[in-house]
C-alpha positions in Angstrom: -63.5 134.8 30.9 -67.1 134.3 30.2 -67.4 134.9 26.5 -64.5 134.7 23.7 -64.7 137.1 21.1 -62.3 137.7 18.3 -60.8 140.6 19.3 -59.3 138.9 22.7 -57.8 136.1 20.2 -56.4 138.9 17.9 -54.6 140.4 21.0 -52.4 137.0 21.3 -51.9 136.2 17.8 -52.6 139.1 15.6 -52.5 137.8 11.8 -56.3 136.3 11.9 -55.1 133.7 9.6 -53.2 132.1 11.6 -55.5 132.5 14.5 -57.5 130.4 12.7 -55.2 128.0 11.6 -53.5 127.5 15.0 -57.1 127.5 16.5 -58.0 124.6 14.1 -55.4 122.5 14.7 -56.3 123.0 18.6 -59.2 121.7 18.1 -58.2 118.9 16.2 -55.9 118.0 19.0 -59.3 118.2 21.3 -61.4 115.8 19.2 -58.3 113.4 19.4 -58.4 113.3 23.2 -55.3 116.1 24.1 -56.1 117.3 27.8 -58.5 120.4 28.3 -56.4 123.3 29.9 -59.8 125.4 30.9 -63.1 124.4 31.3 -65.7 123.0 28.7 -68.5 124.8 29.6 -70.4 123.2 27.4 -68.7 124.6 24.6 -67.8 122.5 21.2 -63.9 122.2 20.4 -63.7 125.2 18.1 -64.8 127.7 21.2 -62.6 126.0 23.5 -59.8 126.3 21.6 -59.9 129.8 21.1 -60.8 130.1 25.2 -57.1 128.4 25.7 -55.8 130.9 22.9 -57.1 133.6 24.5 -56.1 132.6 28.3 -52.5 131.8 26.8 -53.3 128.5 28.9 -51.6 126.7 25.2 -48.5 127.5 23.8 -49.4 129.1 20.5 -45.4 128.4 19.0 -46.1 124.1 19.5 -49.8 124.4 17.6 -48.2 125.9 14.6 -45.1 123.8 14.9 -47.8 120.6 14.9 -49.6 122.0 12.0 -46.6 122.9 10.2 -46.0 118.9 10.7 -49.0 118.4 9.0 -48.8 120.5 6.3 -45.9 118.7 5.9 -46.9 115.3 5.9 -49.7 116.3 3.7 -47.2 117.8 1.2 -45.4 114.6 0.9 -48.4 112.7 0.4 -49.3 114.5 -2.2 -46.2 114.4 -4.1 -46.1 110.6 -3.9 -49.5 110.4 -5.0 -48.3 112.4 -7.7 -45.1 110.3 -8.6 -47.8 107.5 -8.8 -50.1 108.7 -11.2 -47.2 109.9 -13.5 -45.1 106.4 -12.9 -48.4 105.0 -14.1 -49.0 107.7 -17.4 -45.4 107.3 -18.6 -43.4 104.3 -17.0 -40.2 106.3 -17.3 -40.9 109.1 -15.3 -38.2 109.8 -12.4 -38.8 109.7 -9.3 -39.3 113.0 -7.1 -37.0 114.0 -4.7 -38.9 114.3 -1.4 -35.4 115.2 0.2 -36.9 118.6 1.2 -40.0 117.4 2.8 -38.7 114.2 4.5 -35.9 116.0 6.4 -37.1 115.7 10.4 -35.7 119.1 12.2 -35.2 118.9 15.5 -39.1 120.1 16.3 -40.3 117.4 14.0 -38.0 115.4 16.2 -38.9 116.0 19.6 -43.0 115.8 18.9 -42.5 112.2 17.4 -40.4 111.5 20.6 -43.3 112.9 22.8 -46.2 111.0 20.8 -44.0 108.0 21.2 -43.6 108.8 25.1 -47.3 109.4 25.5 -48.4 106.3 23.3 -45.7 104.0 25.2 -47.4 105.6 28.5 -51.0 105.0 27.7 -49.9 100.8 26.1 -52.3 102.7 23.1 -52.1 101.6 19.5 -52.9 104.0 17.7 -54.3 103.5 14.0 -54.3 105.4 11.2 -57.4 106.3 10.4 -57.6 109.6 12.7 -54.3 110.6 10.5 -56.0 109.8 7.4 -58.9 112.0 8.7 -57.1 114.5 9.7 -54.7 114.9 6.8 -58.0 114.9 4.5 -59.0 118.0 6.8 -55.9 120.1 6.5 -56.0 119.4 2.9 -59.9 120.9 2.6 -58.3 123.8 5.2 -55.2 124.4 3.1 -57.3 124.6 0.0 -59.6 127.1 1.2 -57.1 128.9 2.7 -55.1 129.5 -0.4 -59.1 129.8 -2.7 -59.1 132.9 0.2 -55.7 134.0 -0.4 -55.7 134.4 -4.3 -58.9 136.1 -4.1 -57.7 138.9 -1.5 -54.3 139.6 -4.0 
């Protein structure tokens, strides 16, 4: 495929939201070392993400299941950032429940497994900086998606 357009994207996942969601979080995966499954080219993250979407050489159902994880992490971080800042305003305050969004299904599951796999593989320790980063990025993504949304309803 020589050049990517959106229209060859659309074909494979046809809500463009998501396409550029799921081609996000592909990219992220790219900047943090995942393997290539076609060739650079020269081309920056973003392009070669959507050349893997479009070559269904990625599968699209584990991208959104890893940003869902995200989404989810973020979620949580959020409420307990907000549990914080009310604990500190009134001293009172109960606690949330973060029940809902500390529940690991079995896809949750079976990606920590695999991150553990790969990190026991490589003898890597990883920090948390890059999750810092990228949580602070799919917040900024999140919030422009939804400053999108409530302007096209």
């Amino acid at each position: 495929m020589a050049r990517v357009t959106v229209e060859d994207c659309v074909k494979k996942i046809p809500n463009r939201f998501e396409l550029v969601v799921t081609a996000a979080q592909r990219a992220r995966q790219l900047s943090a070392g995942a393997p290539l499954t076609v060739e650079r080219k020269k081309d920056k993250n973003a392009v070669v993400s959507l050349r893997e979407i479009a070559g269904e050489t990625v599968d699209i159902q584990k991208l959104n299941d890893a940003t869902l994880m995200a989404f989810r992490r973020q979620i949580a971080h959020e409420l307990a950032d907000t549990e914080e800042v009310n604990a500190a305003a009134t001293p009172n305050t109960s606690s949330f429940d973060l029940s809902l969004t500390g529940e690991v299904d079995e896809t949750e599951a079976a990606l920590e497994a695999e991150f553990a796999a790969i990190e026991k593989t490589c003898k890597l320790k990883i920090s948390q900086r890059p999750l810092i980063v990228l949580q602070k990025i799919v917040q900024k993504t999140l919030k422009t998606s939804l400053s999108f949304l409530k302007q096209t309803l």
